[in-house]
Structures are given as structure tokens and as C-alpha cells.
Backbone atoms as SQL, in Angstrom:
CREATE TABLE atoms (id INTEGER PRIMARY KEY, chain TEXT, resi INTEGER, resn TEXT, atom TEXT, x REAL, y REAL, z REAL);
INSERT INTO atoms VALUES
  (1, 'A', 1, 'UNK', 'N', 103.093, 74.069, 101.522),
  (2, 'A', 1, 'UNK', 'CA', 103.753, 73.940, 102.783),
  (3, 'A', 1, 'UNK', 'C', 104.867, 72.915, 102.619),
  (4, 'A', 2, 'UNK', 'N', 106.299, 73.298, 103.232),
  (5, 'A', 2, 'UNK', 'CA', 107.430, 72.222, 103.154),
  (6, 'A', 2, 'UNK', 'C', 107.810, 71.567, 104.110),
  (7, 'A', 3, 'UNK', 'N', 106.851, 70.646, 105.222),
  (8, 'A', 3, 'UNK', 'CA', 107.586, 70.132, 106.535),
  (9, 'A', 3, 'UNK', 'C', 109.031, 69.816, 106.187),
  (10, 'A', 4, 'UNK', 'N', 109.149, 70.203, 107.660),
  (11, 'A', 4, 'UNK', 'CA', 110.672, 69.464, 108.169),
  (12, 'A', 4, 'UNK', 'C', 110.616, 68.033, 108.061),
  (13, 'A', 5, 'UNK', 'N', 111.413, 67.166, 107.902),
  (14, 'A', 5, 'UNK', 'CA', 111.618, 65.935, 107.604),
  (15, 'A', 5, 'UNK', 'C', 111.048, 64.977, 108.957),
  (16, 'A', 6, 'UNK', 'N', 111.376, 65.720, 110.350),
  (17, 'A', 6, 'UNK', 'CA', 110.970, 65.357, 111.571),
  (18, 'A', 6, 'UNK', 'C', 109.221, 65.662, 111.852),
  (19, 'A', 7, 'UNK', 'N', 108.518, 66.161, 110.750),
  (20, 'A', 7, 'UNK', 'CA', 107.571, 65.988, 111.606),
  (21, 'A', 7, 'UNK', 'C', 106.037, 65.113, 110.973),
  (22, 'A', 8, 'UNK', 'N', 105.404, 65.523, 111.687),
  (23, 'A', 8, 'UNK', 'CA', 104.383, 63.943, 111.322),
  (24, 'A', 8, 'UNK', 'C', 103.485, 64.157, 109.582),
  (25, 'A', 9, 'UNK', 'N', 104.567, 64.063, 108.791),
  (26, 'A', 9, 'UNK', 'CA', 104.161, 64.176, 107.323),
  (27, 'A', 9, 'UNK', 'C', 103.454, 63.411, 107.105),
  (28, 'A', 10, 'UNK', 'N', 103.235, 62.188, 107.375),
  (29, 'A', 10, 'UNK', 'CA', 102.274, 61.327, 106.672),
  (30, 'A', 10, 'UNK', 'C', 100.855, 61.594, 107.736),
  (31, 'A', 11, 'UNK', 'N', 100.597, 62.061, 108.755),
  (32, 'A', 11, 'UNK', 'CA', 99.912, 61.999, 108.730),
  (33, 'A', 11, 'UNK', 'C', 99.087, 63.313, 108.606),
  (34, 'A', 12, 'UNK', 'N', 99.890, 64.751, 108.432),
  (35, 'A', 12, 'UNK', 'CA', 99.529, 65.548, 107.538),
  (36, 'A', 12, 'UNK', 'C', 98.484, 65.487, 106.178),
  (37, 'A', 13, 'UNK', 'N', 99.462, 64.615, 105.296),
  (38, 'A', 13, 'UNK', 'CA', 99.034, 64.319, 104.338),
  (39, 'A', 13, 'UNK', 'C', 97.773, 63.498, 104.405),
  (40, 'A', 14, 'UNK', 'N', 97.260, 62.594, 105.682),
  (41, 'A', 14, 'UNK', 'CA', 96.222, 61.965, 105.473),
  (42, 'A', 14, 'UNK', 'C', 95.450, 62.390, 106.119),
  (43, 'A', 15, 'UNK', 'N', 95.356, 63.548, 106.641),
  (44, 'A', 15, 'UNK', 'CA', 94.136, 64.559, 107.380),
  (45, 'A', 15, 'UNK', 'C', 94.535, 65.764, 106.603),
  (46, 'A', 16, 'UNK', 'N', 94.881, 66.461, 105.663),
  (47, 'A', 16, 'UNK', 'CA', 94.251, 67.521, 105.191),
  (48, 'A', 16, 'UNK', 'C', 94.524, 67.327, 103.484),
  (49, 'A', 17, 'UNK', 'N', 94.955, 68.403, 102.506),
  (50, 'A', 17, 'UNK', 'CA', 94.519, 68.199, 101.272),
  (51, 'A', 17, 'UNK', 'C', 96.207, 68.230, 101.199),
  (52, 'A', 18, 'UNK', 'N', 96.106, 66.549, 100.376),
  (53, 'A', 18, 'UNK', 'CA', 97.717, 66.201, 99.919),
  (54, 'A', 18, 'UNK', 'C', 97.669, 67.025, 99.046),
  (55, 'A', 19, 'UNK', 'N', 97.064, 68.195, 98.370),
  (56, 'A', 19, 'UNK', 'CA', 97.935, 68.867, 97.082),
  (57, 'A', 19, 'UNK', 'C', 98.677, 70.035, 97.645),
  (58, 'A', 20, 'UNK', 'N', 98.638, 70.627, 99.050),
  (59, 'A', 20, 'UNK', 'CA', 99.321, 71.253, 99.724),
  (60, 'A', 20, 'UNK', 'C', 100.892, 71.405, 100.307),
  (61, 'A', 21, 'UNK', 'N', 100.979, 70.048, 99.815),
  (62, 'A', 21, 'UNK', 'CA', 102.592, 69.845, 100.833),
  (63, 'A', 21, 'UNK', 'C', 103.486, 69.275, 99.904),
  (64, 'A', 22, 'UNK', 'N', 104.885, 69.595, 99.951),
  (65, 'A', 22, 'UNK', 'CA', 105.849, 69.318, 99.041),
  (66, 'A', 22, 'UNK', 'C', 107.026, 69.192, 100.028),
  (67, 'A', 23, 'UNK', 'N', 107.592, 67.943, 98.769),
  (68, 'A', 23, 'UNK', 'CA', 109.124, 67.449, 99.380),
  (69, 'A', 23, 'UNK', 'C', 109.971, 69.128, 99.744),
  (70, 'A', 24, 'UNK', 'N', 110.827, 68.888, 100.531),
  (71, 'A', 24, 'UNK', 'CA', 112.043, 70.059, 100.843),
  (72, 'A', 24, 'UNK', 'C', 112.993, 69.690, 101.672),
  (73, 'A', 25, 'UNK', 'N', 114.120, 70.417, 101.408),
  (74, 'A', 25, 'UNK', 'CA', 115.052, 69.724, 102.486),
  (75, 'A', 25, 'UNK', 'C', 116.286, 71.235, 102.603),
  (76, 'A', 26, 'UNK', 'N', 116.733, 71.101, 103.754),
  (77, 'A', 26, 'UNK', 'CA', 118.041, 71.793, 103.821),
  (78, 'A', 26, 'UNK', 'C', 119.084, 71.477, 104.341),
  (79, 'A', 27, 'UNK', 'N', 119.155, 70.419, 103.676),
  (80, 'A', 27, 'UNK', 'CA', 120.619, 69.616, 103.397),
  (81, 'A', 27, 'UNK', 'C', 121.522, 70.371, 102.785),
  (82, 'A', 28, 'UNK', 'N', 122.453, 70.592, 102.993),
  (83, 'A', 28, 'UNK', 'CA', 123.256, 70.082, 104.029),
  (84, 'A', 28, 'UNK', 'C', 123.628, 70.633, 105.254),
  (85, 'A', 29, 'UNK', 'N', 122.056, 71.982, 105.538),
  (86, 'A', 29, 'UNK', 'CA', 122.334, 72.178, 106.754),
  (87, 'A', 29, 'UNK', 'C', 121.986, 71.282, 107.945),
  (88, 'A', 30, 'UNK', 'N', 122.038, 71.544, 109.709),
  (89, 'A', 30, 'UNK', 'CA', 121.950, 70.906, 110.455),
  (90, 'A', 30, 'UNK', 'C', 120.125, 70.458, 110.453),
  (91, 'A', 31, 'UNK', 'N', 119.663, 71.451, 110.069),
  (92, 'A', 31, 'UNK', 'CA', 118.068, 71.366, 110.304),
  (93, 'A', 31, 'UNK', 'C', 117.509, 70.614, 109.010),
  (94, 'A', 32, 'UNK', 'N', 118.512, 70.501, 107.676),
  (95, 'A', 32, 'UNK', 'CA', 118.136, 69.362, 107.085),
  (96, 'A', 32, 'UNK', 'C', 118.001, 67.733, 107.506),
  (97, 'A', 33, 'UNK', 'N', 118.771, 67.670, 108.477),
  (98, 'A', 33, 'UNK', 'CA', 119.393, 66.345, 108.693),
  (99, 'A', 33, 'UNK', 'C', 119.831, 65.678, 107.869),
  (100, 'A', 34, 'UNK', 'N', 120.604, 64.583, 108.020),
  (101, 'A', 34, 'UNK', 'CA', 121.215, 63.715, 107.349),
  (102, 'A', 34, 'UNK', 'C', 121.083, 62.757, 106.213),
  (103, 'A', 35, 'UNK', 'N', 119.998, 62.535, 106.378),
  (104, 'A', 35, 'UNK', 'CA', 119.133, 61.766, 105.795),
  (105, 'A', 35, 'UNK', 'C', 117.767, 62.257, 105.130),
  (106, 'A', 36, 'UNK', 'N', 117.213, 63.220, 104.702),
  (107, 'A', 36, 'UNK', 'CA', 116.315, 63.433, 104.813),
  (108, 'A', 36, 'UNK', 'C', 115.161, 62.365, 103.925),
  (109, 'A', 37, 'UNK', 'N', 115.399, 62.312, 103.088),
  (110, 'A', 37, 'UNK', 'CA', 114.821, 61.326, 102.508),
  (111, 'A', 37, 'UNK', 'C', 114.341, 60.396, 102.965),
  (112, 'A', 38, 'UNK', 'N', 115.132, 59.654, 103.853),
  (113, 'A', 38, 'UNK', 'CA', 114.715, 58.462, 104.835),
  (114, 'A', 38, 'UNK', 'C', 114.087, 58.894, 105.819),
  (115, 'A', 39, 'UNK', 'N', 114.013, 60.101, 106.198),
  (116, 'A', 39, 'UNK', 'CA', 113.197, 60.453, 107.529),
  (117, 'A', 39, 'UNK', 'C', 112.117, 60.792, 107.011),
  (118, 'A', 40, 'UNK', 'N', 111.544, 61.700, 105.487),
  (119, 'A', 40, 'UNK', 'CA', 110.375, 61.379, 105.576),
  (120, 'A', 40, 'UNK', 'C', 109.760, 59.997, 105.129),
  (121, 'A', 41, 'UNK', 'N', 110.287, 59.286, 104.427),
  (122, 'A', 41, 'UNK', 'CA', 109.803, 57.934, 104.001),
  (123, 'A', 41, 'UNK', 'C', 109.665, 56.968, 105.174),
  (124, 'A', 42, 'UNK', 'N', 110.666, 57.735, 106.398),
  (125, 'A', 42, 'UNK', 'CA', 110.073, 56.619, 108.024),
  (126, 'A', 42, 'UNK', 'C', 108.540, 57.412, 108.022),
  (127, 'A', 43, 'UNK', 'N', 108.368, 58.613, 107.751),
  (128, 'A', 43, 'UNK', 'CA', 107.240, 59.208, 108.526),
  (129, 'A', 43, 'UNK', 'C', 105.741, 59.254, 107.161),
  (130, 'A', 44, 'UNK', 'N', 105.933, 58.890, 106.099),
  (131, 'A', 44, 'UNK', 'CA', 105.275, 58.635, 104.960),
  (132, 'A', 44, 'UNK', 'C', 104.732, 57.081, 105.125),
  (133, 'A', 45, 'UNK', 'N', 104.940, 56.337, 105.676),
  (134, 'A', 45, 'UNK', 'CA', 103.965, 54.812, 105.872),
  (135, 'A', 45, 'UNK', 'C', 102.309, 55.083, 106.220),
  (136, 'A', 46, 'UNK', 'N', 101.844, 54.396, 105.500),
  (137, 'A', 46, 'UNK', 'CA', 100.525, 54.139, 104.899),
  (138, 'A', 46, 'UNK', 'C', 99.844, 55.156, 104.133),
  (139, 'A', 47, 'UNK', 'N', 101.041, 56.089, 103.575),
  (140, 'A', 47, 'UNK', 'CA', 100.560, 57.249, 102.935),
  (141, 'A', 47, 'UNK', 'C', 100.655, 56.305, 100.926),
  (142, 'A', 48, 'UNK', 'N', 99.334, 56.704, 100.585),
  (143, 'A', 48, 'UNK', 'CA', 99.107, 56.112, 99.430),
  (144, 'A', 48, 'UNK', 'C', 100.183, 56.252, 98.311),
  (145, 'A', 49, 'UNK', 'N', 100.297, 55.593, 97.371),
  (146, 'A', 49, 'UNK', 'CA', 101.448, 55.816, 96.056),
  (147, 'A', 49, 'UNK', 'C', 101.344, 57.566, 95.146),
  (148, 'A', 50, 'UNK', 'N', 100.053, 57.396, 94.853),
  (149, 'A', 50, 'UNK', 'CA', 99.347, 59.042, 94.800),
  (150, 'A', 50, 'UNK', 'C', 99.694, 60.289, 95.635),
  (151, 'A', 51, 'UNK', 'N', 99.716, 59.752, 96.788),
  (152, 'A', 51, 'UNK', 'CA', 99.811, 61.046, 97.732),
  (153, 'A', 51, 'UNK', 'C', 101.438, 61.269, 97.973),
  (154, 'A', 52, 'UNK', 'N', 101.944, 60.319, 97.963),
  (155, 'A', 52, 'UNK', 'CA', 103.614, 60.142, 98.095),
  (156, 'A', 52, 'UNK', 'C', 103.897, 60.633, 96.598),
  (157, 'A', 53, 'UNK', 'N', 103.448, 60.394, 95.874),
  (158, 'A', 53, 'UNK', 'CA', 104.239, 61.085, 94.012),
  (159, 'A', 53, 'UNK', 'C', 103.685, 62.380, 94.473),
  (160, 'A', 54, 'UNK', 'N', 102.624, 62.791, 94.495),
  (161, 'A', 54, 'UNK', 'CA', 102.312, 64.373, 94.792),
  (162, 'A', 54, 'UNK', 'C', 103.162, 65.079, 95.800),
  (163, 'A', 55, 'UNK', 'N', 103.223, 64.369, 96.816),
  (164, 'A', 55, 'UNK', 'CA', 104.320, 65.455, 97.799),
  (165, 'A', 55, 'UNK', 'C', 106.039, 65.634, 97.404),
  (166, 'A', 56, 'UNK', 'N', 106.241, 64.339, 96.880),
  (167, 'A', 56, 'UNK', 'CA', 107.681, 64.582, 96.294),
  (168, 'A', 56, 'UNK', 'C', 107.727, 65.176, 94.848),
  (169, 'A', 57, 'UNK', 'N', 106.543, 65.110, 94.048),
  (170, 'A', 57, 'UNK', 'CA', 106.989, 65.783, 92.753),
  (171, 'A', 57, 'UNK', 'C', 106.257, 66.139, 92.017),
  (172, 'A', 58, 'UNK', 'N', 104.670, 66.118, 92.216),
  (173, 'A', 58, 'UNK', 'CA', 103.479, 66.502, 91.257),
  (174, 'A', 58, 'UNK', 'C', 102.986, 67.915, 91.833),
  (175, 'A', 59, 'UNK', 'N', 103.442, 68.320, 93.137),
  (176, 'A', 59, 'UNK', 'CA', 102.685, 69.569, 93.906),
  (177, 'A', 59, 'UNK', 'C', 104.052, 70.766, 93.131),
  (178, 'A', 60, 'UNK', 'N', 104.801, 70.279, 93.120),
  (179, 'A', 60, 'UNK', 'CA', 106.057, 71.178, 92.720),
  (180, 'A', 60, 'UNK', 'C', 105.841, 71.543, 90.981),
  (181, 'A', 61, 'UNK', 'N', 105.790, 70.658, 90.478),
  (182, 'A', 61, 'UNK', 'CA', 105.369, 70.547, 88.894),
  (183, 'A', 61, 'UNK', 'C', 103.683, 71.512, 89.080),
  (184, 'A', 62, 'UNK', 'N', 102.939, 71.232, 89.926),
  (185, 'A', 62, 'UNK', 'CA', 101.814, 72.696, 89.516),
  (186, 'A', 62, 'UNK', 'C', 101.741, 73.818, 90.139),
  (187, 'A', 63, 'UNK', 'N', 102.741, 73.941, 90.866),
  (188, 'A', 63, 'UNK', 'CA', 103.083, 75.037, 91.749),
  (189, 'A', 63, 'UNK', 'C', 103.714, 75.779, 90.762),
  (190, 'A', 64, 'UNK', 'N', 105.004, 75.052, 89.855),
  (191, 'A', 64, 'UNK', 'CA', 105.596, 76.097, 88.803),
  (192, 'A', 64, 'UNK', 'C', 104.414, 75.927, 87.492),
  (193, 'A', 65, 'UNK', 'N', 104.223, 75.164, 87.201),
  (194, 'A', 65, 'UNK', 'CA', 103.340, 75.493, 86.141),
  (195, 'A', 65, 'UNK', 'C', 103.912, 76.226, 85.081),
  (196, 'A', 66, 'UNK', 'N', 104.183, 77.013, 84.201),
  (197, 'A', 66, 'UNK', 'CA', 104.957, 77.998, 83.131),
  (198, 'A', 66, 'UNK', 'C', 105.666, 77.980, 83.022),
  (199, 'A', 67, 'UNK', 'N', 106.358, 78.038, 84.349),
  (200, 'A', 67, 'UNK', 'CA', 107.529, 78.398, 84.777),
  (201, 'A', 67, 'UNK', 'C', 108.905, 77.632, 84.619),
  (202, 'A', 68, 'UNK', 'N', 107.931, 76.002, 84.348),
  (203, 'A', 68, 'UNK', 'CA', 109.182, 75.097, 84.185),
  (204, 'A', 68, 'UNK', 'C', 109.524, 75.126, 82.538),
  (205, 'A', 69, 'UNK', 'N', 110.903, 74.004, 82.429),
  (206, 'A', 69, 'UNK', 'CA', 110.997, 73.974, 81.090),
  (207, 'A', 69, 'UNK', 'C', 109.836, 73.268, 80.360),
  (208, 'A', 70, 'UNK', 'N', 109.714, 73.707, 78.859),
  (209, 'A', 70, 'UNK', 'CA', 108.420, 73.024, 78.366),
  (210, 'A', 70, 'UNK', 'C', 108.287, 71.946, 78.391),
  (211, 'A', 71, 'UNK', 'N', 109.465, 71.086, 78.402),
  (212, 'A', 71, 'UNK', 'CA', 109.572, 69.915, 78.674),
  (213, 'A', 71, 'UNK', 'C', 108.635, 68.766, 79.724),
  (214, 'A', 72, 'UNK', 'N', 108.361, 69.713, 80.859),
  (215, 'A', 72, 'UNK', 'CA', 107.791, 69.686, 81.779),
  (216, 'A', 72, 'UNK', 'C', 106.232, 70.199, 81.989),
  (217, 'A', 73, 'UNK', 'N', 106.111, 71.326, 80.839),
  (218, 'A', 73, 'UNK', 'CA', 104.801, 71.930, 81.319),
  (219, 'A', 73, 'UNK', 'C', 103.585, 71.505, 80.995),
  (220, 'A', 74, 'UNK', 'N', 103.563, 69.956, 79.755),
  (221, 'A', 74, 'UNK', 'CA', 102.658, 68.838, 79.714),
  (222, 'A', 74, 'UNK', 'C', 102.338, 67.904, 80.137),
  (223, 'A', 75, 'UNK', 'N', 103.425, 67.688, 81.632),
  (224, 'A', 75, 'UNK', 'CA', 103.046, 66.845, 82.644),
  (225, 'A', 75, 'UNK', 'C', 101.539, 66.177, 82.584),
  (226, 'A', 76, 'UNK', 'N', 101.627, 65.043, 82.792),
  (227, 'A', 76, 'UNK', 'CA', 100.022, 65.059, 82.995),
  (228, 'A', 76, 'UNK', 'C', 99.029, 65.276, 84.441),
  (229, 'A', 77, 'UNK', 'N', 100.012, 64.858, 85.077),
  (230, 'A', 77, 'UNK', 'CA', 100.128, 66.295, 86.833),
  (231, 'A', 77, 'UNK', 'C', 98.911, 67.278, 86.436),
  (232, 'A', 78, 'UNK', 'N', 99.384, 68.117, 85.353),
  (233, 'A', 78, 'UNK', 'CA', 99.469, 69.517, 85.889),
  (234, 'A', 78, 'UNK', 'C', 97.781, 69.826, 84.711),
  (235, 'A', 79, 'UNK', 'N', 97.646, 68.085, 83.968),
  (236, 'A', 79, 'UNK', 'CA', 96.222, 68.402, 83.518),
  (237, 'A', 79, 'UNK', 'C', 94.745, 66.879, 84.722),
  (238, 'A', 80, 'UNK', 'N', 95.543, 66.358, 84.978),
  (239, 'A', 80, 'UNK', 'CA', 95.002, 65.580, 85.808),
  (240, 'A', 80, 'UNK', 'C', 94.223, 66.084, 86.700),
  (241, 'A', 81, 'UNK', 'N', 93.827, 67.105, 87.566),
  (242, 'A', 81, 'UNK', 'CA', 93.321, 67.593, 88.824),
  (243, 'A', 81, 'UNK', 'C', 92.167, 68.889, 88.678);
């Protein structure tokens, strides 16, 4: 799942299973907003260091899995879980 930057991501992430949700944005359209980054990191407070690396970049890394360059596909992400 990719919330919108506006909505209550962190606490998403701390009531159901953080391996579900990943960073996204559609910047530079209007429904990206401006900022997106900063809007979820306003809405990411008290969300753990773990659960914040997984939504911006460990759920994406096992979502592709193969798919990325090999470079990538020994992550330790993607043997960790």
C-alpha cells in the first residue's frame, strides 16, 4: 500500500503490519504535494528507525526481489524477515 503523504502514516504503520506500506509520491503532481517528504516525516513521529527504513526502502527492495539489479538482490532486507 502507498499512502498519500497527507494521511495518518505513522500511525498506520503502528497499528497494522509495517511490511505493507511503502514510500510514494506524485510529485510533481498537485496530489503529490510539495514537499512530500516532509509531510510524511511530519506524520512518521514515534514511528521506530526499523519501521521508517522499511517504509521508505526495505518494503520496495522485497517487493522487487529479482527484479532489481543484482547489486541489490543481496540486500540483507530481503534475507532478514
Amino acid at each position: 500500500m502507498t499512502p498519500y503523504s497527507h494521511e495518518p502514516t505513522g500511525w498506520i504503520l503502528n497499528n497494522s503490519d509495517p511490511n505493507m506500506l511503502l514510500f510514494s509520491s506524485d510529485f510533481p503532481h498537485v496530489e503529490g504535494g510539495r514537499n512530500p517528504v516532509k509531510r510524511f516525516e511530519d506524520q512518521l513521529t514515534g514511528v521506530s528507525d526499523l519501521n521508517r527504513q522499511r517504509f521508505y526502502r526495505d518494503n520496495f527492495i522485497d517487493l522487487m526481489g529479482a527484479g532489481l539489479d543484482s547489486a541489490l538482490q543481496d540486500h540483507p532486507s530481503l534475507t532478514s524477515h
